[in-house]
C-alpha positions as CSV (number, residue, x, y, z in Angstrom):
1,X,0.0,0.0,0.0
2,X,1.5,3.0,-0.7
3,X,2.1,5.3,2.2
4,X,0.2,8.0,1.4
5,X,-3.0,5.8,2.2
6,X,-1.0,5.8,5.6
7,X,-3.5,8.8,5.6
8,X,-7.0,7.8,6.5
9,X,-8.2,10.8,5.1
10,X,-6.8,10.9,1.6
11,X,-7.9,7.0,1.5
12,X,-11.6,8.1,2.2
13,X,-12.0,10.6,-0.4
14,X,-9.8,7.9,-2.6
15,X,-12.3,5.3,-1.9
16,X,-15.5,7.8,-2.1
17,X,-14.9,8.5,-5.8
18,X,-13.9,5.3,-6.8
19,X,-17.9,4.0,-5.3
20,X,-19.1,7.1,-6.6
21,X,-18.4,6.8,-10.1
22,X,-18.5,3.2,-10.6
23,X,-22.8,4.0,-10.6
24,X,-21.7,7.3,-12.7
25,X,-19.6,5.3,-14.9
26,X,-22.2,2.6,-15.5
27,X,-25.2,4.8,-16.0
28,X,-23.4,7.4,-18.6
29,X,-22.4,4.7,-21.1
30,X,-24.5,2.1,-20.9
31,X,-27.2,3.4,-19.3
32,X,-28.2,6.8,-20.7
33,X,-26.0,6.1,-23.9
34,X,-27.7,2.6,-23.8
35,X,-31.4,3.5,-23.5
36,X,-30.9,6.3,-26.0
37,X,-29.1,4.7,-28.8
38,X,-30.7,1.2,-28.2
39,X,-33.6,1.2,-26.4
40,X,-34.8,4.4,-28.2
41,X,-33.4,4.2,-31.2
42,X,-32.2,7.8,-31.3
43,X,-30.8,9.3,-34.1
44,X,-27.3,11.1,-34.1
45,X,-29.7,14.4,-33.8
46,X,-31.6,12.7,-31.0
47,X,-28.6,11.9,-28.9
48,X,-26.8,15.2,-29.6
49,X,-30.0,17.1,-27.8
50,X,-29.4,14.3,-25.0
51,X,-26.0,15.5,-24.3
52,X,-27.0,18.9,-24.8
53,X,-29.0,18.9,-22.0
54,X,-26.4,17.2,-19.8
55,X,-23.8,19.8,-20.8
56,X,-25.9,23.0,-20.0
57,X,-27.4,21.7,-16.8
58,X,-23.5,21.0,-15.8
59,X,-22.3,24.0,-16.6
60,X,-24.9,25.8,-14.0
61,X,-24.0,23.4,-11.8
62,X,-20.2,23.8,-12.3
63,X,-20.7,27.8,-11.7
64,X,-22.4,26.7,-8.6
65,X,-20.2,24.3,-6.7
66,X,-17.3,26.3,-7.3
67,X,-18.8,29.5,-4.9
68,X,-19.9,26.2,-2.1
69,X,-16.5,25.0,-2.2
70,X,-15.0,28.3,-1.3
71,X,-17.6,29.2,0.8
72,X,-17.9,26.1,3.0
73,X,-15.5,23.0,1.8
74,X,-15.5,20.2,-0.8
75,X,-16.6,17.5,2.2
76,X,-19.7,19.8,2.7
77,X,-20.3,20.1,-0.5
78,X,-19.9,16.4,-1.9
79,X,-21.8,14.8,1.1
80,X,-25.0,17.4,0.3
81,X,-24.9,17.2,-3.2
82,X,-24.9,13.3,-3.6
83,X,-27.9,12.6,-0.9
84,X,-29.3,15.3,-2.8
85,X,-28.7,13.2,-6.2
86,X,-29.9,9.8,-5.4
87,X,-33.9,10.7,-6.1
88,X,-33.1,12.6,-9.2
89,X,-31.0,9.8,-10.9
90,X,-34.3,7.2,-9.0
91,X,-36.3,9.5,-11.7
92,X,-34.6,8.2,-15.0
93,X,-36.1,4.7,-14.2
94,X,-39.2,6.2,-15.1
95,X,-38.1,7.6,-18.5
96,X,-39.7,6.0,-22.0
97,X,-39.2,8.4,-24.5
98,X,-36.4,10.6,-25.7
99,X,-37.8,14.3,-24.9
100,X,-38.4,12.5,-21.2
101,X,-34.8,11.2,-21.1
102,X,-33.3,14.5,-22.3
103,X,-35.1,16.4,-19.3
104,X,-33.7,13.7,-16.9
105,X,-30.6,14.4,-18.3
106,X,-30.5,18.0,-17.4
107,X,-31.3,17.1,-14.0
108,X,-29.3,14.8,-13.6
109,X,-25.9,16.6,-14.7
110,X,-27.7,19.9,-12.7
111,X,-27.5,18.1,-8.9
112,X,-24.9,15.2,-10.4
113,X,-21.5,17.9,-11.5
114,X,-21.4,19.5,-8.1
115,X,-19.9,16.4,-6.7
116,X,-17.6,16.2,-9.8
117,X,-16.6,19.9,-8.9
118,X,-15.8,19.1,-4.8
119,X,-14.0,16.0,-5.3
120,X,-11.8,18.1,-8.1
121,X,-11.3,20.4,-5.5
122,X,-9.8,18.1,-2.5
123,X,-6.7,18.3,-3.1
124,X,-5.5,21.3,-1.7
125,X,-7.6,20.7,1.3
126,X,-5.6,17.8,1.6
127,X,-2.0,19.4,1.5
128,X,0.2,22.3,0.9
129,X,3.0,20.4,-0.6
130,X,3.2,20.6,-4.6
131,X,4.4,16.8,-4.4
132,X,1.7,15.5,-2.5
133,X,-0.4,17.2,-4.2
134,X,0.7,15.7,-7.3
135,X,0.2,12.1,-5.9
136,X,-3.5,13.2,-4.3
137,X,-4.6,14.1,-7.9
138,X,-3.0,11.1,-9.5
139,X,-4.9,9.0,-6.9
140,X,-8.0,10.3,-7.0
141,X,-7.9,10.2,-10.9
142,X,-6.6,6.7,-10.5
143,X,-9.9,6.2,-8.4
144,X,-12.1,7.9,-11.1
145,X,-10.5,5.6,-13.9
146,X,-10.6,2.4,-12.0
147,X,-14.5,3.0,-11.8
148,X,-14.3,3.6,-15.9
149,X,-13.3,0.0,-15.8
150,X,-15.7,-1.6,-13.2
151,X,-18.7,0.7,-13.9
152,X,-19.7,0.1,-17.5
153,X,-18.4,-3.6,-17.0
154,X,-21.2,-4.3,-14.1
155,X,-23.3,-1.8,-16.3
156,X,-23.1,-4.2,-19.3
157,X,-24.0,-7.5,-17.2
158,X,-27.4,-5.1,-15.5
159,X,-28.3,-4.6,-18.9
160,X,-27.6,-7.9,-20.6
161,X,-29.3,-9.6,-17.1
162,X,-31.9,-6.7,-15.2
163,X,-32.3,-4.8,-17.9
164,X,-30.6,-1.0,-18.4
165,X,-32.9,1.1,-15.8
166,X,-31.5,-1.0,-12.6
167,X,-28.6,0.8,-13.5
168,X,-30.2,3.7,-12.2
169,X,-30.8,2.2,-9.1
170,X,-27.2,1.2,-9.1
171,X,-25.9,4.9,-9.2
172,X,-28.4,5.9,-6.5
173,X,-27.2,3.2,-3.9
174,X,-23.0,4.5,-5.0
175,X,-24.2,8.0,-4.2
176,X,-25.2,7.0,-0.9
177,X,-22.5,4.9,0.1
178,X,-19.7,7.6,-1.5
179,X,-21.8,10.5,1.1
180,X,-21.1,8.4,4.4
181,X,-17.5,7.5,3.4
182,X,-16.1,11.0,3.7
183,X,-18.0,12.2,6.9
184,X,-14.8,11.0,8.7
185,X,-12.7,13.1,6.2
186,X,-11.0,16.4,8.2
187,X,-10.0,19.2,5.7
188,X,-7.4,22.0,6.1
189,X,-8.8,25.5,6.5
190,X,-8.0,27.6,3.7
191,X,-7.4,31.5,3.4
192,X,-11.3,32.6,2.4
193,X,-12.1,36.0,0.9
194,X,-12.2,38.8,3.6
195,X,-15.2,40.8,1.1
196,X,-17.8,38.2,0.1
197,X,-20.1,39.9,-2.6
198,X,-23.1,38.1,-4.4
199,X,-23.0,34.7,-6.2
200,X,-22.5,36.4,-9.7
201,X,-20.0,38.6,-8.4
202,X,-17.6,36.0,-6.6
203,X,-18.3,33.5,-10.1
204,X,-17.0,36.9,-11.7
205,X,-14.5,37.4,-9.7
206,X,-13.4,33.5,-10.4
207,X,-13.3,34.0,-14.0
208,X,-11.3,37.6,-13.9
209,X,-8.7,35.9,-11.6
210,X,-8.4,32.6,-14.2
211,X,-8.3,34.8,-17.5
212,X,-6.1,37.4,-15.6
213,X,-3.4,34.7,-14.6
214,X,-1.4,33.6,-17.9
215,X,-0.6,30.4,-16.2
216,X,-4.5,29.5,-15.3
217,X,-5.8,31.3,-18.6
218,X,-3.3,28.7,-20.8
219,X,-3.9,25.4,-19.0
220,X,-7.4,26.1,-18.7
221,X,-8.3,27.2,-22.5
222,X,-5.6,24.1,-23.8
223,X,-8.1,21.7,-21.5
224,X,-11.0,22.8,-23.4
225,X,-9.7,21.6,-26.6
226,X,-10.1,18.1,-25.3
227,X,-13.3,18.7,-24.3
228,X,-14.4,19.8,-27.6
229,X,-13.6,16.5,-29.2
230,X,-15.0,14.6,-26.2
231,X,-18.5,16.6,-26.8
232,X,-17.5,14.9,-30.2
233,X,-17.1,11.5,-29.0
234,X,-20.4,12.2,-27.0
235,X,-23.0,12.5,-29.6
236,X,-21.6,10.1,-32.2
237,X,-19.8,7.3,-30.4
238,X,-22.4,5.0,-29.5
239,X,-23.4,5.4,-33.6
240,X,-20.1,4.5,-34.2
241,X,-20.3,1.4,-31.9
242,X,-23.9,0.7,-33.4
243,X,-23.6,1.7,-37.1
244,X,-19.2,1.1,-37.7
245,X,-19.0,-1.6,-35.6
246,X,-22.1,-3.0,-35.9
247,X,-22.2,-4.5,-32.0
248,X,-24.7,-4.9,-29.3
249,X,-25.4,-2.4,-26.1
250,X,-23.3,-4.7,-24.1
251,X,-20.0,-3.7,-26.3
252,X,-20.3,-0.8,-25.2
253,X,-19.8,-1.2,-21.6
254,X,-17.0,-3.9,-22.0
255,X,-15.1,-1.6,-24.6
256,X,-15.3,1.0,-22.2
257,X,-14.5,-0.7,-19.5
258,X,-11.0,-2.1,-20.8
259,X,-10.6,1.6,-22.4
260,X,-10.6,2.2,-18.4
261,X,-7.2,-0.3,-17.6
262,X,-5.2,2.3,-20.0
263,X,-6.5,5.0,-18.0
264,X,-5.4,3.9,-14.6
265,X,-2.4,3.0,-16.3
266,X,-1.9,6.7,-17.2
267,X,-2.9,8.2,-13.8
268,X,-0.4,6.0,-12.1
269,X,2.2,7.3,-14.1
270,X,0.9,11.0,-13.4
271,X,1.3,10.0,-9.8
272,X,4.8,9.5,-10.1
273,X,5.6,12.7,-12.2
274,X,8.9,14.1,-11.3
275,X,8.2,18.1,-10.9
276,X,10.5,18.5,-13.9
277,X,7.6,17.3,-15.9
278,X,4.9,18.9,-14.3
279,X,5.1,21.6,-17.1
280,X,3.3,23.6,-19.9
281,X,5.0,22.2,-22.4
282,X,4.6,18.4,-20.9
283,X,0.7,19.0,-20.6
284,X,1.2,20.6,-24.5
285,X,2.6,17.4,-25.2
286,X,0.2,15.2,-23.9
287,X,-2.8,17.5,-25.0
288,X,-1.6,16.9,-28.9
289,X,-0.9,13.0,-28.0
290,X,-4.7,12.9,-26.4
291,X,-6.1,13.9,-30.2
292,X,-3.8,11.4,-31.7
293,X,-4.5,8.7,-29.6
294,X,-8.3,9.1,-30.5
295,X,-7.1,8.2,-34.4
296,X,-5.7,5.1,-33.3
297,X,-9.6,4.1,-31.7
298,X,-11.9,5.3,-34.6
299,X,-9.5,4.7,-37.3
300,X,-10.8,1.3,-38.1
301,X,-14.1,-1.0,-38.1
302,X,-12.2,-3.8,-36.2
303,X,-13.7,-4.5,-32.7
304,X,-10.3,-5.9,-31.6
305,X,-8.0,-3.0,-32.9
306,X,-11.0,-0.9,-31.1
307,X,-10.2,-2.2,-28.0
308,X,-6.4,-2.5,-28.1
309,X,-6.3,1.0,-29.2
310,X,-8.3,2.0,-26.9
311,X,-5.9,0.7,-23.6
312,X,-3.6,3.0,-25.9
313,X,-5.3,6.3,-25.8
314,X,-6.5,5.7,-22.6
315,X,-3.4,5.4,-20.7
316,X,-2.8,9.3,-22.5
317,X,-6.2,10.8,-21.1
318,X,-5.1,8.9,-17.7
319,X,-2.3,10.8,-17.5
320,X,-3.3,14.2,-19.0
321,X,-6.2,15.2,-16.5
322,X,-4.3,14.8,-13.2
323,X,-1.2,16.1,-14.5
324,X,-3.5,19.7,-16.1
325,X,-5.1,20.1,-12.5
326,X,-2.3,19.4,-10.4
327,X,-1.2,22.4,-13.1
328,X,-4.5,24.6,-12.0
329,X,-4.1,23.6,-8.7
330,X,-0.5,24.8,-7.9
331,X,-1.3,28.2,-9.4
332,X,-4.6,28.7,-7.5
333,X,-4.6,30.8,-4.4
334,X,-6.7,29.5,-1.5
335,X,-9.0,31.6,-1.7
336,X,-9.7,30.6,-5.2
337,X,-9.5,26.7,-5.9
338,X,-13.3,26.0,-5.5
339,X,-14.1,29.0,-8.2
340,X,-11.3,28.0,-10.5
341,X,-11.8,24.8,-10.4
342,X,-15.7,25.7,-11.1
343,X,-13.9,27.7,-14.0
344,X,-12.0,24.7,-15.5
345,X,-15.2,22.4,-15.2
346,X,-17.4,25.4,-17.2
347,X,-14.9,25.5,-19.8
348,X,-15.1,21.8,-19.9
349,X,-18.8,21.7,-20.1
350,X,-18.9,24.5,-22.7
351,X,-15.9,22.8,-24.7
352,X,-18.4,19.5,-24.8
353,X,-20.9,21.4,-26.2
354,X,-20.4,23.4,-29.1
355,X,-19.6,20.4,-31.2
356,X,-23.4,18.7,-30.3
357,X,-25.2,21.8,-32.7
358,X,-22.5,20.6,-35.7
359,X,-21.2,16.7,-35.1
360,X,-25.0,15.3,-36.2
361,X,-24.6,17.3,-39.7
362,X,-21.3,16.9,-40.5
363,X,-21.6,13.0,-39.5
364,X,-24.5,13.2,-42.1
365,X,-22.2,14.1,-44.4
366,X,-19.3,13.1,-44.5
367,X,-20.0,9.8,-42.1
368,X,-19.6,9.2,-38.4
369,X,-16.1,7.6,-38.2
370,X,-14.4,10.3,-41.0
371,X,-16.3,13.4,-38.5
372,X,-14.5,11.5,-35.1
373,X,-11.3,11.5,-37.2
374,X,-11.5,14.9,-37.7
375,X,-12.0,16.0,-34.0
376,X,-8.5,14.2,-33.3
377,X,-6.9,15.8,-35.8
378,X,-8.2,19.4,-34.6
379,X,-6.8,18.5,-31.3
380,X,-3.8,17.7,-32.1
381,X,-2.4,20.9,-34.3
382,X,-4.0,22.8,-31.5
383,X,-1.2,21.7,-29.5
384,X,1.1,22.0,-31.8
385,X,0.1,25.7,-32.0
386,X,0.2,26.1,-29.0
387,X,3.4,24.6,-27.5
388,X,5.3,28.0,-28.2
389,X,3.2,29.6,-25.7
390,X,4.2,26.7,-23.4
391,X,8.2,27.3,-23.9
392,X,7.6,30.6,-23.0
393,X,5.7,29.9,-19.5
394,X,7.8,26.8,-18.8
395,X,11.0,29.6,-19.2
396,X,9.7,32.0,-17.1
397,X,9.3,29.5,-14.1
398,X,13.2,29.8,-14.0
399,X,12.9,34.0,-13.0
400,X,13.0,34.6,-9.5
401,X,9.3,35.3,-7.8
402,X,9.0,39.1,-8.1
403,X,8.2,40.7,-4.7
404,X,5.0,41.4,-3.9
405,X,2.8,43.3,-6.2
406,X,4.6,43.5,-9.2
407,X,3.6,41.2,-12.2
408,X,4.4,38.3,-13.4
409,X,7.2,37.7,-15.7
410,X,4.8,36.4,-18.3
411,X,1.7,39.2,-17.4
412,X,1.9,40.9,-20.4
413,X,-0.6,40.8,-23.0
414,X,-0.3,37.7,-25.2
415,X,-3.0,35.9,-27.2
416,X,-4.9,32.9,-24.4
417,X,-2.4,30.3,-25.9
418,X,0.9,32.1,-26.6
């Protein structure tokens, strides 16, 4: 065991997302994926206004958690926001048609992001040393990605067995069980804002501090990119599974879930990151790896190269997304982690939708696998375009901290990626 689980506390919150998203897991891919695409018979359209609704209702949710976290903590938060959860997700058992299932959705992703937001958020309530942190992040990723695998795995046999709503039921029990498992957890007290204005103003205030920071304002806006082809993935891969591939609602939970083993492979790396590597030009790296990885797992009709590609790319993602919010994290004042964190998970939700009003037409087009294609690609000579601005930062980190009040070495105005 390693001996950061030495700590009771990290171990909680460890184990409370791991139980957490193994329902999460299972009902996003097979079960609302699942009952749309199969069950339904949705069209590319169809899903596309499914995930629509998932992606606005978490980006008010986002903007909300964030101003809970700093004003209370991310304990508080999680615990409320999951009891809170389980008779919402209890409601999408009761769901028969599309229009119901997209209204489900948005509920759903409305009371279901806030806990996504405050377990983001732990970590620096957790520690103050940038190492630990490092290995906090890469655990509780580890955690997230080790549900990938389990959840859609026990999501497939509910389906193939039960049938797909008792994976709702499965989610609600998770929700419960993740809320009682970090009662015990003690946080650290962090510096809060002396002035506290209204909601909109301190949400303001979150994004002014993000955009103002060239740090923040790069990883942030280079995250988003993934997100965009993820919003991608969302509306069409299940098509792709159904139409390329031509497999059964099952595949799509076992595909997934050995997608998840490169994940945790990824994350465990992350965990290990020297702090040489913890850099803009590393994330760059990985950001442009992330888009070509997603070739290698849509290039082809082959259910086996699916899958072995797909422990490929997944070990990328695994160790992309701890390594870009340990990033965030180290370059967010106390005061701020909850908001900027809420900041990084609205760009996230925004990034995943602006691609659902233009993936359905263009996959009309031009054809479901060739449209995925094309979100890879995009990512990719984003972060090639952008790994100039990364130099830049990753140089700066060697000038001595100014003194108090004057700039940055790199606050000066630039364009958001260079």
């Amino acid at each position: 065991m390693p001996p950061m689980f030495a700590d009771r506390h990290v171990l909680r919150v460890v184990a409370a997302r791991f139980i957490s998203r193994v329902g999460g897991e299972a009902a996003f891919f097979v079960g609302i994926w699942g009952k749309a695409a199969f069950e339904l018979e949705a069209t590319a359209s169809e899903i596309a206004v499914v995930m629509a609704a998932l992606g606005v209702s978490s980006l008010i949710g986002s903007s909300v958690a964030g101003l809970l976290v700093d004003r209370f903590d991310p304990r508080r938060v999680l615990i409320a926001a999951e009891f809170v959860f389980v008779p919402v997700v209890i409601g999408m058992v009761f769901v028969n048609t599309l229009p119901a299932l997209a209204v489900m959705t948005f509920f759903v992703g409305l009371v279901g992001t806030p806990v996504f937001t405050a377990i983001s958020s732990f970590g620096p309530y957790l520690t103050d040393d940038p190492d630990r942190l490092g290995k906090i992040n890469g655990y509780i990723e580890g955690a997230s990605w080790s549900a990938f695998v389990v959840g859609p795995a026990i999501g497939a046999v509910l389906a193939g067995t039960i049938g797909i709503d008792s994976i709702f039921v499965l989610d609600a029990a998770t929700s419960v069980v993740a809320a009682v498992m970090v009662f015990g957890v003690t946080v650290r007290q962090l510096e809060k804002s002396e002035e506290r204005g209204g909601g909109f103003a301190e949400l303001k205030d979150g994004f002014v501090f993000s955009y103002s920071h060239p740090r923040l304002r790069y990883y942030i806006l280079l995250g988003s990119t993934v997100w965009i082809m993820f919003g991608t993935f969302s509306a069409l891969e299940p098509l792709f599974f159904r139409d390329v591939l031509g497999v059964e609602i099952e595949t799509l939970g076992w595909v997934n879930s050995i997608f998840g083993l490169g994940l945790i492979g990824g994350t465990m790396v992350a965990s290990r990151l020297p702090g040489k590597y913890r850099t803009a030009r590393s994330l760059a790296l990985v950001v442009g790896l992330t888009g070509l990885g997603s070739l290698l797992y849509v290039g082809t009709d082959r259910l086996g190269i699916v899958v072995a590609a797909g422990v490929v790319w997944g070990s990328i993602i695994g160790l992309m997304a701890p390594l870009h919010r340990t990033l965030i994290q180290l370059n967010s004042p106390d005061q701020y982690v909850g908001r900027i964190t809420g900041v990084t998970h609205i760009h996230s939700e925004v990034g995943h939708l602006l691609p659902l009003a233009i993936a359905p037409p263009l996959a009309a087009a031009f054809g479901i696998q060739r449209t995925l294609i094309a979100a890879g690609i995009l990512v990719a000579l984003v972060a090639l375009l952008a790994l100039p601005g990364a130099n830049r930062l990753d140089r700066t980190r060697e000038v001595a901290v100014p003194p108090t009040g004057l700039p940055d070495p790199v606050d000066e105005p630039k364009s958001v990626l260079h």
